[in-house]
N, C-alpha and C positions, 0 to 999 in steps of 0.2 A: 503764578505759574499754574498751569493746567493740570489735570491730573495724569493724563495722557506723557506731557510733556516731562512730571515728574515720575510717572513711569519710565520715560525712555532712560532717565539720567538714572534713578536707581539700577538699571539692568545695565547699562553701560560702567558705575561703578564696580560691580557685580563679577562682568568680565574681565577689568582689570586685577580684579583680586587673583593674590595666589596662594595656593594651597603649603603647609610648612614641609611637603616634600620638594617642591619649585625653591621656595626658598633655601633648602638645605643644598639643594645644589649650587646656587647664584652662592651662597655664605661657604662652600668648602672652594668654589672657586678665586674666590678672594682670600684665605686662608692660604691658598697657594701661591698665589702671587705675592703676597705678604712677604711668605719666604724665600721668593725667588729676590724681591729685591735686598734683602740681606746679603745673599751671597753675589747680587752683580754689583750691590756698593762694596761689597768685601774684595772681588774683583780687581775695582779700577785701585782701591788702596796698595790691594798685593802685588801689582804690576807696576806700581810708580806712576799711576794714569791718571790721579786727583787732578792735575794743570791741565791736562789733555787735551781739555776744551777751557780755558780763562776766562768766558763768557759765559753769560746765562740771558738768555733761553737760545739765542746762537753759538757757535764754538767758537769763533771766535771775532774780533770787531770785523773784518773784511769779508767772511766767507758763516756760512750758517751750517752747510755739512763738515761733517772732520774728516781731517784729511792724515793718515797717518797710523798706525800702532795706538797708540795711543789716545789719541781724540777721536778715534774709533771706539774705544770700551769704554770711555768715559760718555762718548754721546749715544752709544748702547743701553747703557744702565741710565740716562736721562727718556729713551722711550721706554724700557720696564717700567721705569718710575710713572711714566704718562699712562699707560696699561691699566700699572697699580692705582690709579686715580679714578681711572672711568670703572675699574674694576669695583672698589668701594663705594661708589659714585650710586653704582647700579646695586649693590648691596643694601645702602639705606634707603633712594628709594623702593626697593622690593621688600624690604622692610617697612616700610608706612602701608603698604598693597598686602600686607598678610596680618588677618583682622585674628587668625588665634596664635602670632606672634606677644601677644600682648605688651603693653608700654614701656619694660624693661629691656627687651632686646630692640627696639625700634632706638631707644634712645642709646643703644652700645653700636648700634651698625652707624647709627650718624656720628658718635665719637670717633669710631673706626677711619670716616671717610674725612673728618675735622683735623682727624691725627695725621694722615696718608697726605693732605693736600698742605700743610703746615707741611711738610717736609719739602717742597718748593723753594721755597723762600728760604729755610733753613739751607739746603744745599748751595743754594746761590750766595748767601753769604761766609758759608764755609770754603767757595772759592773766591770769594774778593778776599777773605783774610787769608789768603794763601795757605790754606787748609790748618791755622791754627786748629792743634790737636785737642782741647775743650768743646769746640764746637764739632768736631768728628766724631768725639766721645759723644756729644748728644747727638746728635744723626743717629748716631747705631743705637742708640737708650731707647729716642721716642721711637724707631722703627721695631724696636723688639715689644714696647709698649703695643703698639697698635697691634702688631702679631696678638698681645697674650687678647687687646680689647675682642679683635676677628673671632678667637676663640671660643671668647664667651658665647661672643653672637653667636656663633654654630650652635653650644651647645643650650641656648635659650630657645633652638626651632627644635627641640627632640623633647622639648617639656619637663617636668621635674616631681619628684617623690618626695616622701619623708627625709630629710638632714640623716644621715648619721650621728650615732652618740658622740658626747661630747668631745671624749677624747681623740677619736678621728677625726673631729675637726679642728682642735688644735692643732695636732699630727701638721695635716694639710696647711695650717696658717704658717707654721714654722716653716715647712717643706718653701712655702714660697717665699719666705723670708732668704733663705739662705739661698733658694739659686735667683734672688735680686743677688745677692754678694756674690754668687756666683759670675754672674754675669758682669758687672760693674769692673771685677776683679779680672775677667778675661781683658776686657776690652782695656783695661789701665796696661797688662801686659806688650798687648797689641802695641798700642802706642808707646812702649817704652822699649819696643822689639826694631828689626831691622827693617822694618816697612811702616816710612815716614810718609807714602801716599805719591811723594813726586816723586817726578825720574828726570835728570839731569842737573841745572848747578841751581837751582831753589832749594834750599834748605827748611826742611820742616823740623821744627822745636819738637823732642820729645819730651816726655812725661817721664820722670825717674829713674830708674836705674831698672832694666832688665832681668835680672837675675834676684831682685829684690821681689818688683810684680811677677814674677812667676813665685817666687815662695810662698807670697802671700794667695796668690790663686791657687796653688795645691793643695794648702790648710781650708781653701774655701769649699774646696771639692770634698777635704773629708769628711765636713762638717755636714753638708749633704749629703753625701753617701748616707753618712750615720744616723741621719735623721728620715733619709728614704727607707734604709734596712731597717728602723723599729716599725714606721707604719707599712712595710711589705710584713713582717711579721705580726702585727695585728692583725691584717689583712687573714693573712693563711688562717688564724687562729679560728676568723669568724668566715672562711671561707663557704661553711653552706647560707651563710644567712647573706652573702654579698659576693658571688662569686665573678662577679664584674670586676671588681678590686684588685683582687688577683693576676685577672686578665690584662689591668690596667698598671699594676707594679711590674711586672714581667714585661710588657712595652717598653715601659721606662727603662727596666734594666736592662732592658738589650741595648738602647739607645743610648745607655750611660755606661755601660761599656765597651762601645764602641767609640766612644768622644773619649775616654780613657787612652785606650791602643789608640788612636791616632793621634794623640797629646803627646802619648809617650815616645811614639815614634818620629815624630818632627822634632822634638827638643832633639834626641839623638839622631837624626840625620841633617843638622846644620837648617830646619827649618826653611824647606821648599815651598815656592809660595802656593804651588795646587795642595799643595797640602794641608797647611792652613787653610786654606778656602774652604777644604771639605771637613774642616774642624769648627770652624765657623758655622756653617752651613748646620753640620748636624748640630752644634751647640743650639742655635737656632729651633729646632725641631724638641730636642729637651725642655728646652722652656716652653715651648706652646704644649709637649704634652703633660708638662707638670702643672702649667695654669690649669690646662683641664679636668686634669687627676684628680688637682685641690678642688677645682669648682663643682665638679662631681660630689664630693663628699657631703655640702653643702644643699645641691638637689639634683639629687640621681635621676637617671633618665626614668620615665616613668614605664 
């Protein structure tokens, strides 16, 4: 090659490069989408809409749009999901194009989009088995997974500092320990609640007893509660040395008590399914900002 000619191609690499403010915006937009489709698979569940469309990647064997209530929100949440594909798609490549992303977020935004397009194939056979509830249960696991992956990626383009002391990161390691059980423990609920996914005479198999998964999800919440209120209170303690912390527990607390009052208030009004949704929803948002909290703790923005 010339040297001319490997001039051109250096300067043509050069302009494809992007700076880590480009990226942070390509990686908060995929963050977004992340949890837009929680709440439109949470959707087609709360509405009976799982069968809606019986087919995968058409609705149904004769016809490829949906035609109906129904195979309307279920083939709704199948173009989010297509969105959320190109959405990651364009995250990991814009991750290989951002040279002071360095090798640790390049290879989270490709797990992002490996997790995001694995959900295809997952959702299509969670409708050939006629939405056996195990396989629903992971749908929503690996979709909060790739959320908390999306997260990282974000906060790998703002760079990183010193670790906090040891004890804050324990703190942080527990914190996500418990809203994993957090989580796990809603979704067993769900599936043990009165939204089996179909609507009409398909019967979906639920997961245990009701009023048991929710027991056991309430003990889950206090357990994180209590383990958010000690590191909120380390937090205040070393408030001038880290006053982002602070910032960053008070997020959470508002957002964890507002998934509280809305828990509380669907158990006592017979469990409305927008309501749910929006319990889902914001549950969704607790965990992506507790991965971050935690991952913060680990390497603060610099």
């Amino acid at each position: 090659m010339s040297r001319s000619a490997s001039y051109v191609t250096i300067s043509v690499a050069r302009r494809l490069e992007l700076s880590p403010a480009a990226f942070r915006a390509v990686a908060w937009w995929a963050v977004g989408c992340l949890v837009l489709i929680v709440a439109t698979g949470a959707t087609v569940r709360l509405t009976g809409s799982g069968l809606g469309c019986p087919h995968w990647p058409t609705c149904t064997s004769t016809h490829a749009l949906p035609k109906g209530y129904h195979s309307d929100i279920e083939f709704a949440n199948r173009v989010v999901s297509a969105i959320t594909v190109f959405s990651t798609l364009a995250l990991a490549v814009a991750a290989w194009r951002t040279p002071a992303l360095g090798r640790r977020g390049r290879l989270l935004a490709t797990a992002v989009f490996a997790g995001t397009l694995a959900q295809a194939p997952l959702g299509a056979i969670t409708v050939y088995y006629d939405l056996n509830p195990y396989l629903v249960i992971s749908h929503l696991l690996l979709s909060l997974t790739v959320l908390g992956l999306g997260v990282l990626t974000l906060l790998s383009a703002y760079g990183g500092g010193l670790p906090l002391p040891p004890i804050a990161r324990a703190g942080g390691t527990v914190l996500l320990l418990t809203v994993a059980v957090l989580v796990v423990t809603g979704t067993l609920s769900t599936a043990a609640g009165r939204f089996p996914g179909s609507n009409g005479t398909q019967v979906v198999e639920r997961i245990g007893n009701f009023h048991h998964a929710v027991w056991l999800h309430v003990r889950a919440t206090a357990a994180f509660g209590i383990v958010f209120l000690l590191l909120a209170a380390w937090a205040w303690r070393e408030r001038a040395r880290y006053p982002w912390l602070v910032r960053g527990c008070a997020g959470l607390l508002a957002l964890l008590g507002l998934q509280m009052a809305i828990g509380e208030t669907q158990y006592r009004t017979g469990l409305p399914w927008w309501l749910v949704l929006i319990h889902v929803t914001v549950a969704a948002c607790v965990f992506a900002w507790t991965v971050g909290l935690a991952a913060r703790l680990w390497r603060p923005v610099a």
